[in-house]
C-alpha positions in Angstrom: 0.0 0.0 0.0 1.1 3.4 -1.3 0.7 5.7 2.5 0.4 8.6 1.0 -2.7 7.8 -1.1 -4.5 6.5 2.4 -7.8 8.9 2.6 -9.3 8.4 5.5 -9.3 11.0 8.0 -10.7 10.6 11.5 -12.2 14.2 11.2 -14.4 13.3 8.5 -16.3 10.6 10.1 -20.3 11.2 10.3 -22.0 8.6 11.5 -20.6 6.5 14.7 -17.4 4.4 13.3 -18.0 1.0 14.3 -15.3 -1.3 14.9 -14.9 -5.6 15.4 -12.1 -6.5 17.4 -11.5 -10.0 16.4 -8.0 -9.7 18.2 -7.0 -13.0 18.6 -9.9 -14.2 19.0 -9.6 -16.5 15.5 -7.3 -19.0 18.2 -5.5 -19.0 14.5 -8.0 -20.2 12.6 -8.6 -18.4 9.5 -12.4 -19.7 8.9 -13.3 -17.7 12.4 -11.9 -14.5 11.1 -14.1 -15.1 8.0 -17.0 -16.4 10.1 -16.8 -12.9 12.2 -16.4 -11.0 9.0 -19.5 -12.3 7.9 -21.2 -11.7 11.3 -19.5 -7.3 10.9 -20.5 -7.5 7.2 -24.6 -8.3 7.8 -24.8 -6.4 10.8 -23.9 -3.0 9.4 -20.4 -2.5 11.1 -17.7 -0.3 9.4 -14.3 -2.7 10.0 -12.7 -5.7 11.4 -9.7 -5.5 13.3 -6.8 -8.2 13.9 -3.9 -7.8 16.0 0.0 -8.5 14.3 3.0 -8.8 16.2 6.2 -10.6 15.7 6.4 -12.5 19.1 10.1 -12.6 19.4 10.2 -8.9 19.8 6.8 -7.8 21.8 6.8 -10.8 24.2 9.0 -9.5 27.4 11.8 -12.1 28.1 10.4 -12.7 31.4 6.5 -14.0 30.0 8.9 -15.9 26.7 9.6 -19.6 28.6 6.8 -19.5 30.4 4.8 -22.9 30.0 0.9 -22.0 29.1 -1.7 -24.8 28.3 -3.1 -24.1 25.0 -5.3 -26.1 22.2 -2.3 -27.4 20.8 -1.3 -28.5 24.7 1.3 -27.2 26.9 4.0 -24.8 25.4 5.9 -21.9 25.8 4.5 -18.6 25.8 6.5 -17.4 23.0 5.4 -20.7 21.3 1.5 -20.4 21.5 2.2 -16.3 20.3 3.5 -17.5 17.2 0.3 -20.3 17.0 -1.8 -16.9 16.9 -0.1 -15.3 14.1 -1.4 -15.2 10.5 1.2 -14.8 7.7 1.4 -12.4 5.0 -0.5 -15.0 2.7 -3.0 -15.5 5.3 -3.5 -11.6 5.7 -3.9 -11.6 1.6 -6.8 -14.2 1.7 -8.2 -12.1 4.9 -8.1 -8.7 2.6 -9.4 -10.4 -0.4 -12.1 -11.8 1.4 -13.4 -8.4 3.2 -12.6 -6.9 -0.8 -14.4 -4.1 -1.4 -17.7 -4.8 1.7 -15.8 -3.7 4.7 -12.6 -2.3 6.0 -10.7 -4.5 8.1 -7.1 -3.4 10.1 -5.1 -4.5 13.3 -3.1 -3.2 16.2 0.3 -3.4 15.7 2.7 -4.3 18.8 6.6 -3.6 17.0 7.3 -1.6 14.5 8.3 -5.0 11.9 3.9 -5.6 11.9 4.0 -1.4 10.8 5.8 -2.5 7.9 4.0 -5.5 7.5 0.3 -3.9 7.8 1.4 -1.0 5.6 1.3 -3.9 2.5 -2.4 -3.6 2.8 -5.1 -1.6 2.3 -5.9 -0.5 6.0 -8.1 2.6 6.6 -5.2 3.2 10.0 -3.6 1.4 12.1 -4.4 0.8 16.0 -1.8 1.6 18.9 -2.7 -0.7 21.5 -3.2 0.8 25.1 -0.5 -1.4 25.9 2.2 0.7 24.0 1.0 4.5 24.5 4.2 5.5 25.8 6.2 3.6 22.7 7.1 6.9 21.6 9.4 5.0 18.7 6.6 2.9 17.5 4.3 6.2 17.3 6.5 8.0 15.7 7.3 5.3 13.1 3.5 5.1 12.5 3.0 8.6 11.8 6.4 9.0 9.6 4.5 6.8 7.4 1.3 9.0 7.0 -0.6 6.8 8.6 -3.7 7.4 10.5 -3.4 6.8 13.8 -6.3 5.3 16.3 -4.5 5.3 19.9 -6.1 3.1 23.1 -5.5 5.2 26.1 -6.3 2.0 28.7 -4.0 2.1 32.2 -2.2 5.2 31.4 -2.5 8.7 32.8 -3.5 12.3 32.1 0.4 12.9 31.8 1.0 9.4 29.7 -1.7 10.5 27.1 -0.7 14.0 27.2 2.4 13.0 26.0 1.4 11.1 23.4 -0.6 13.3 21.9 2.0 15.9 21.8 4.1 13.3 20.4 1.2 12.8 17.3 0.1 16.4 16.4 3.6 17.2 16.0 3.6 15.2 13.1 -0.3 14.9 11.9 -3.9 16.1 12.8 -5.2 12.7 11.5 -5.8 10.7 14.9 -8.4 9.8 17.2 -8.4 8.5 20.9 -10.1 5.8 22.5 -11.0 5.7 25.7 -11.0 2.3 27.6 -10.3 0.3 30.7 -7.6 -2.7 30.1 -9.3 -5.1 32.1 -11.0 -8.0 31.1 -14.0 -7.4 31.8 -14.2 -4.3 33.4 -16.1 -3.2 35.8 -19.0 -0.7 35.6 -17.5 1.5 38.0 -14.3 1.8 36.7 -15.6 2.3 33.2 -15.7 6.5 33.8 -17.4 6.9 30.3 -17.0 10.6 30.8 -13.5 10.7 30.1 -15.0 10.6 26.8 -15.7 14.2 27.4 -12.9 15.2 29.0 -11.0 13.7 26.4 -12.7 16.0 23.9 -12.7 19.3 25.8 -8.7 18.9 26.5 -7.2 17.3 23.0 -10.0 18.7 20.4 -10.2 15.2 18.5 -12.4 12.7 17.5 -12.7 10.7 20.6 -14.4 7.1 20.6 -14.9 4.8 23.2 -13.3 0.4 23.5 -15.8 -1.4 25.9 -14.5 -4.7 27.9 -17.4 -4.5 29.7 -20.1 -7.2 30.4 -22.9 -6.0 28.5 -24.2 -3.4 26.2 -25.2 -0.6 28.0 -22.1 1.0 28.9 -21.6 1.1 25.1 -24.3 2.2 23.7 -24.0 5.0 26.4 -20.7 6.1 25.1 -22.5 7.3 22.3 -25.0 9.7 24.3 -21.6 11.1 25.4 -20.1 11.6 22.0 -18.4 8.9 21.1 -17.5 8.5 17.4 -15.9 5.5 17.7 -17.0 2.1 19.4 -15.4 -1.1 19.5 -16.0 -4.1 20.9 -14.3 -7.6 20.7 -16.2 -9.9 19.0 -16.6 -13.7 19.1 -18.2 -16.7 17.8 -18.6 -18.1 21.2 -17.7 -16.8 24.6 -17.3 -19.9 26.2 -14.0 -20.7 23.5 -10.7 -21.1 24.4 -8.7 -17.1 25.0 -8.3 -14.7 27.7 -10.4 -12.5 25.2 -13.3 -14.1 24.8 -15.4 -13.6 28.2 -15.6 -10.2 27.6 -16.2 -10.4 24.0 -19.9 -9.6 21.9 -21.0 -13.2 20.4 -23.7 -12.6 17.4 -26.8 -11.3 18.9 -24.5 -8.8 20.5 -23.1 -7.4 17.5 -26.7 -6.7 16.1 -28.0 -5.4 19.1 -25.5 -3.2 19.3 -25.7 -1.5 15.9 -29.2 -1.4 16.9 -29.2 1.0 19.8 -26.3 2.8 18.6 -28.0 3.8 14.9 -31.4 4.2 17.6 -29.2 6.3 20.0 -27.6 8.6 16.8 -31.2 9.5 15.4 -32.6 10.0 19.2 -30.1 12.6 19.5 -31.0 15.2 16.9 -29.4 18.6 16.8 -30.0 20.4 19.7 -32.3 22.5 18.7 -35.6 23.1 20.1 -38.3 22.9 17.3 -41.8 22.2 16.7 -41.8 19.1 14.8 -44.8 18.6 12.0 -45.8 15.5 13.8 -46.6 17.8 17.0 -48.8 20.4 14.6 -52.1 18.7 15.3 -51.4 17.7 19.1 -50.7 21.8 19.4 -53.8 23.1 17.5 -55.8 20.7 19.8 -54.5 21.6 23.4 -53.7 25.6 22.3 -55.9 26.2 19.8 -53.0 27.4 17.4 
């Protein structure tokens, strides 16, 4: 993918931006990703999202040897992290499948799955919460005119502060997300009006990454003025992954599109009015 001819700016977005996280929630199997892009497609959302990393350089050296129990039975950590990789082919069947019906990017964890998402078409590219303050990462993101979507989770005023500086000193064309890393969060750690705060102190398009059990706190975001969501998404909750459990099977993902489209046209423009519909009511109880 030619950079420079990327056109998506987060500026321009209209109607609420809605985002799959399939994260790694595929277990490495490429007919889930295709199953939940199927799932984004029907339902109305506007992209699927993946996570790349080359393991040997974004797993610490302390988690590396680590034995886990997996699907494929006990390994190392660094093993089972290369299990949930997809290839470049694989990425090429993933892209040719979402074609021309929906967007579909990841979050990148090193700067070697920068290059290696900057081979497809992505609309931008995600920087996890998890590397806010990767100040070299960022920068190599927005050396290559990409759009940047950056997950504020676990950090602070300060931390995101930063990072932001760090951005507009190179583009305009970002967005934040606010979110809480844990999975799932809890409702009263959520603070959905960060959202605002968010708004009022960087003057960006700000959206809003539930982990939460539920819907509510999500659809809620939007009443706030969220212009993003995104929610991980699964086939099944009760499959294998430290993802899934607070992840939006099916029903979830329609629902959600549901209230949200509701919750936009609820909204209106703040503008007091006498709607048609109310003419009749008000010449009946007023007499004019």
């Amino acid at each position: 993918m030619n950079s420079n001819n990327n056109n998506f700016y987060f500026k321009n977005i209209d109607s609420v931006y809605l985002i799959a996280e399939i994260g790694i929630n595929h277990n490495g199997n490429i007919d889930f990703v295709k199953k939940m892009i199927d799932y984004a497609l029907v339902f109305g959302w506007n992209c699927v999202k993946l996570q790349k990393r080359n393991p040997d350089k974004s797993v610490p050296e302390h988690q590396k040897n680590i034995i886990k129990d997996t699907p494929w039975g006990k390994m190392t950590y660094l093993e089972y992290k290369h299990k949930m990789e997809f290839d470049k082919s694989q990425y090429s069947e993933i892209e040719k499948y979402c074609s021309d019906k929906i967007k579909f990017t990841a979050s990148v964890w090193d700067i070697e799955s920068v290059d290696f998402m900057d081979d497809f078409d992505v609309p931008f590219i995600k920087v996890p919460s998890a590397h806010l303050t990767n100040d070299d990462l960022i920068k190599y993101i927005c050396k290559k005119k990409l759009p940047v979507l950056l997950s504020t989770g676990m950090s602070t005023t300060e931390e995101v502060d930063h990072a932001v500086e760090l951005i507009t000193s190179f583009t305009d064309n970002f967005a934040l997300m606010h979110t809480n890393s844990s999975y799932p969060a809890h409702e009263e750690e959520l603070n959905l009006n960060v959202i605002k705060t968010f708004q009022e102190r960087y003057k960006c398009v700000v959206g809003y990454s539930g982990h939460e059990f539920g819907l509510v706190p999500t659809t809620t975001s939007v009443a706030l003025g969220a212009k993003i969501i995104e929610r991980h998404v699964t086939i099944d909750r009760t499959m294998w992954g430290t993802d899934q459990i607070a992840s939006v099977e099916p029903q979830g993902m329609l629902k959600l599109v549901t209230h949200i489209r509701a919750i936009e046209k609820a909204l209106g423009d703040g503008i007091k009015k006498v709607y048609d519909s109310e003419l009749l009511i008000r010449k009946k109880l007023r007499g004019y």
